[in-house]
C-alpha positions as CSV (number, residue, x, y, z in Angstrom):
1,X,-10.8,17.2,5.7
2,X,-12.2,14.6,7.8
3,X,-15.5,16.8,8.7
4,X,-17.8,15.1,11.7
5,X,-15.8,12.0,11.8
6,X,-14.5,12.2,15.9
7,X,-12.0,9.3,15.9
8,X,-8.2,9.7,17.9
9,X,-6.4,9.7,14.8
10,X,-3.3,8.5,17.0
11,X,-5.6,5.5,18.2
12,X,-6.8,4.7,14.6
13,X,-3.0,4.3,13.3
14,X,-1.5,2.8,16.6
15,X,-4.5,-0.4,15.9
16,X,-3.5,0.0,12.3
17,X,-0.2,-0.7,13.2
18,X,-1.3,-4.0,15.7
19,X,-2.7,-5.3,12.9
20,X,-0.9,-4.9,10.2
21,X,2.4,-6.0,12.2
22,X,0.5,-9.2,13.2
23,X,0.1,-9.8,9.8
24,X,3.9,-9.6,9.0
25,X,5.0,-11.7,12.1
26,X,2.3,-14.5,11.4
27,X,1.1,-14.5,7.9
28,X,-0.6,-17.6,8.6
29,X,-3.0,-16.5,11.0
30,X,-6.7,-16.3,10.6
31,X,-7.8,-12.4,9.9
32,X,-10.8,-11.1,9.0
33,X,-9.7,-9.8,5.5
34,X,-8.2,-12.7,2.7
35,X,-4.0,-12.6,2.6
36,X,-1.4,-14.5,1.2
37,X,-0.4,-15.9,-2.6
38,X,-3.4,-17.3,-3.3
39,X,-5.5,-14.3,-2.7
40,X,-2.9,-12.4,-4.8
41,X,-3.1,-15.6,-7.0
42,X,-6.8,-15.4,-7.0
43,X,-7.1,-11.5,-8.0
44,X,-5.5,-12.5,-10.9
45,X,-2.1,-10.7,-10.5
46,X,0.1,-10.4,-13.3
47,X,2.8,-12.7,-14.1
48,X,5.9,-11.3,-12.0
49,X,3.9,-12.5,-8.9
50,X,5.5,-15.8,-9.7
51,X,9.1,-14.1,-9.2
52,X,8.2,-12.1,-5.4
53,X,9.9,-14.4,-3.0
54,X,7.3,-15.8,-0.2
55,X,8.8,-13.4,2.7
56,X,6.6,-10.4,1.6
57,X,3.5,-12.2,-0.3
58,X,2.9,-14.4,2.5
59,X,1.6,-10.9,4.3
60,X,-0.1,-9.3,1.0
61,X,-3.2,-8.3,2.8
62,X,-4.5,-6.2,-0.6
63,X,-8.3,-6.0,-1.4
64,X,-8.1,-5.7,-5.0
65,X,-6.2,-5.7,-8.3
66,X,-4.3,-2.5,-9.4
67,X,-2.5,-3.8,-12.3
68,X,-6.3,-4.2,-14.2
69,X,-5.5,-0.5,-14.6
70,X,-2.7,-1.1,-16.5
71,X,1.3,-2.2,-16.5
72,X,4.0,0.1,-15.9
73,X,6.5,1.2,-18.4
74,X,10.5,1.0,-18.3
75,X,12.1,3.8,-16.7
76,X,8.8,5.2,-14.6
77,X,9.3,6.9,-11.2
78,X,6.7,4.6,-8.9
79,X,5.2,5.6,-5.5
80,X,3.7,2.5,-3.1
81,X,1.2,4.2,-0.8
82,X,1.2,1.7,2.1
83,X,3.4,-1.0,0.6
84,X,3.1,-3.4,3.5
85,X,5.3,-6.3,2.9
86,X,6.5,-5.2,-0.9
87,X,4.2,-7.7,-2.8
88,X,3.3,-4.5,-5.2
89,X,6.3,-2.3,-4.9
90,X,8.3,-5.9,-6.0
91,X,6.1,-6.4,-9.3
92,X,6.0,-3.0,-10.0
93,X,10.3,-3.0,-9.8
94,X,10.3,-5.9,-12.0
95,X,8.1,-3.6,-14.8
96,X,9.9,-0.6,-14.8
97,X,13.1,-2.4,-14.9
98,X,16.9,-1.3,-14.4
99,X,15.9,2.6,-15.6
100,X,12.9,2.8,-13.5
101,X,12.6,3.1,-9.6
102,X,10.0,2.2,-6.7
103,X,9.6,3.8,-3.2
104,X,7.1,1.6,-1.1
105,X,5.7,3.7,2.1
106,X,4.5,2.2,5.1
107,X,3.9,3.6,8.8
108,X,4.3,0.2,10.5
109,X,8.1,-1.0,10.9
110,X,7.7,-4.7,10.6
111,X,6.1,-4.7,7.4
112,X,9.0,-2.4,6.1
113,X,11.4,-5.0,7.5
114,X,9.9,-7.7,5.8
115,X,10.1,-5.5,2.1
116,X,13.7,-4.6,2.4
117,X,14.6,-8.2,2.9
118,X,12.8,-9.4,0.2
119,X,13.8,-6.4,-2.0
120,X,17.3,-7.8,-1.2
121,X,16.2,-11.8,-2.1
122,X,15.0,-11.0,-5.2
123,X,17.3,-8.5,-6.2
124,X,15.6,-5.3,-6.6
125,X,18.0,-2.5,-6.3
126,X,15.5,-0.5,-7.4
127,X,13.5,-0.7,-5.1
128,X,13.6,1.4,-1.7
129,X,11.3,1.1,1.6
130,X,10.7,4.5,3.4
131,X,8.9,4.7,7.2
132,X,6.5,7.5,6.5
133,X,2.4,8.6,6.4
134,X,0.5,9.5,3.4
135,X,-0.9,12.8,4.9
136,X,2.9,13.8,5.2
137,X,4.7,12.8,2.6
138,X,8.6,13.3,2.5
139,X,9.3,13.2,-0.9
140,X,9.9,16.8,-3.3
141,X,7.1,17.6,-5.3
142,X,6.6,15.8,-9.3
143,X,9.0,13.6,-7.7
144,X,6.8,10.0,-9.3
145,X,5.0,9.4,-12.2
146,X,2.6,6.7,-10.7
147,X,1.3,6.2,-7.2
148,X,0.4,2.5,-6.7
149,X,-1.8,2.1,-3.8
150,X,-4.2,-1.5,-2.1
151,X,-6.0,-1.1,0.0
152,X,-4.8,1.5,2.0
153,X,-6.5,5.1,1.5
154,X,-9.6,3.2,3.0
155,X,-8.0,3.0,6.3
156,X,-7.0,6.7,6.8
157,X,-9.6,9.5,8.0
158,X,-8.1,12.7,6.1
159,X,-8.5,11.5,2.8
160,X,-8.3,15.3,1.2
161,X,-5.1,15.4,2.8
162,X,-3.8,11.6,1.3
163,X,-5.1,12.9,-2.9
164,X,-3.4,16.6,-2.0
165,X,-0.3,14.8,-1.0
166,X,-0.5,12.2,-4.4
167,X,-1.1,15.6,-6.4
168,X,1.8,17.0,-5.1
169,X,4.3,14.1,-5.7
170,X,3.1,13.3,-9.0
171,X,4.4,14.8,-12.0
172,X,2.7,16.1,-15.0
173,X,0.3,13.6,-16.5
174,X,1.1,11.2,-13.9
175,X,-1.0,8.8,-13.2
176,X,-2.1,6.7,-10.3
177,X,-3.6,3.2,-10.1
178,X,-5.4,2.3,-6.6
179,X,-7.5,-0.9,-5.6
180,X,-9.3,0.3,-2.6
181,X,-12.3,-0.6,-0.1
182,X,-15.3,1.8,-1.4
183,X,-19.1,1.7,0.2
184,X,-22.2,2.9,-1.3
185,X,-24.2,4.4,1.6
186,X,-23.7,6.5,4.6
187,X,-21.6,5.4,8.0
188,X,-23.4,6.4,10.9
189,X,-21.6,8.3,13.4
190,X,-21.5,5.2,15.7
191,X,-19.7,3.3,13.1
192,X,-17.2,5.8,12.1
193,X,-15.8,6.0,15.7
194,X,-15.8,2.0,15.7
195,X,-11.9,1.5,15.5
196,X,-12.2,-2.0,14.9
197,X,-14.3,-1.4,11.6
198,X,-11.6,1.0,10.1
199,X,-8.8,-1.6,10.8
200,X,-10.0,-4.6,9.4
């Protein structure tokens, strides 16, 4: 529950949106947050970067690393929480293999675009793109056995509502591995309503 934060949730995710779709129709441009290969590159992503065709890690706009928690087994069930362009949910497809399947969820239709096509270049069948929020997700419960998530669960208000959600898809000793924005003190209430600082 997002207690004393007064922010138009609507607002927040329309920006959210504007951004994140400027960053699939021009990858190249200047944003306040690192993107591309070489930041990918520079995280030190595992090996099956090398294989993701340019289409979707030309907009990988991730803060962190979530495969330093760990590679994912053949066969595993895999949830992308906010799978942008498909840079993760591509890797993780190549891990789990022909047994195994991904399901990258994103709220802004571009980036989703972008996935699928590369999904389709590279030739990961197993891999499927789904239009959908992480408060509400539309997926049968123990239906994964790891949520992948950059960068994302930063970005949305109702946090209590995202890990209820993750608890609810996951299966038993499921696991999740997330790379996320985290801050050590206390936002003042001026900054919590500051759209721009929760979008970028």
């Amino acid at each position: 529950m997002a207690v004393g934060i007064e922010i138009d949730a609507d607002l927040l995710k329309s920006e959210i949106k504007k951004t994140y779709s400027s960053v699939s129709q021009e990858p190249s441009k200047d944003f306040v947050f690192p993107t591309g290969r070489a930041w990918a590159e520079d995280l030190g992503y595992p090996e099956e970067l090398a294989n993701v065709p340019e289409l979707a890690v030309e907009s990988f706009a991730g803060v962190a690393n979530p495969w330093q928690l760990g590679r994912l087994e053949p066969g595993e069930r895999v949830l992308d929480l906010g799978s942008g362009a498909g840079t993760d949910s591509l890797i993780a497809a190549q891990m789990v293999g022909a047994g195994g399947s991904v399901t990258g969820i994103d709220m802004t239709p571009q980036m989703l675009a972008k996935a699928r096509a590369a999904a389709a270049e590279l030739g990961a069948s197993n891999a499927d793109f789904v239009e959908a929020e992480a408060e509400r997700l539309p997926f049968a419960d123990a239906s994964f056995d790891v949520v992948i998530s950059n960068g994302v669960i930063d970005l949305i208000p109702d946090k209590d509502a995202v890990f209820a959600e993750l608890h609810r898809v996951l299966a038993p000793g499921g696991r999740m591995q997330i790379a996320d924005v985290t801050i050590q003190n206390p936002v003042s209430e001026e900054g919590r309503r500051n759209i721009d600082l929760w979008t970028g």
